[in-house]
C-alpha positions, 0 to 999 in steps of 0.5 A: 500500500502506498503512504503519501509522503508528508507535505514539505514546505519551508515558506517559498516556493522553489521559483520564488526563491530564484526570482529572490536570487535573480533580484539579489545578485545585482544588488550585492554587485552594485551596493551602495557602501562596501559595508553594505555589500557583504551583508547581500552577498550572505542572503544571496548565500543563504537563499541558495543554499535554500534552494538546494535544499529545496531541490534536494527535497524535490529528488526525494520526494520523486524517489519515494514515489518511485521505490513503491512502482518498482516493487510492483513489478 
C-alpha cells in the first residue's frame, strides 16, 4: 500500500526563491557602501543554499514515489 509522503514546505516556493536570487545578485554587485555589500552577498548565500535544499527535497520526494512502482513489478 502506498503512504503519501508528508507535505514539505519551508515558506517559498522553489521559483520564488530564484526570482529572490535573480533580484539579489545585482544588488550585492552594485551596493551602495562596501559595508553594505557583504551583508547581500550572505542572503544571496543563504537563499541558495535554500534552494538546494529545496531541490534536494524535490529528488526525494520523486524517489519515494518511485521505490513503491518498482516493487510492483
Amino acid at each position: 500500500m502506498y503512504v503519501r509522503p508528508a507535505p514539505y514546505h519551508d515558506g517559498l516556493e522553489l521559483d520564488d526563491v530564484k526570482a529572490q536570487i535573480r533580484a539579489v545578485t545585482p544588488q550585492a554587485r552594485l551596493a551602495a557602501t562596501v559595508e553594505g555589500e557583504p551583508a547581500l552577498q550572505k542572503k544571496r548565500r543563504d537563499m541558495e543554499a535554500q534552494q538546494r535544499r529545496q531541490r534536494q527535497r524535490i529528488f526525494d520526494v520523486e524517489d519515494e514515489i518511485r521505490e513503491p512502482r518498482s516493487g510492483r513489478s
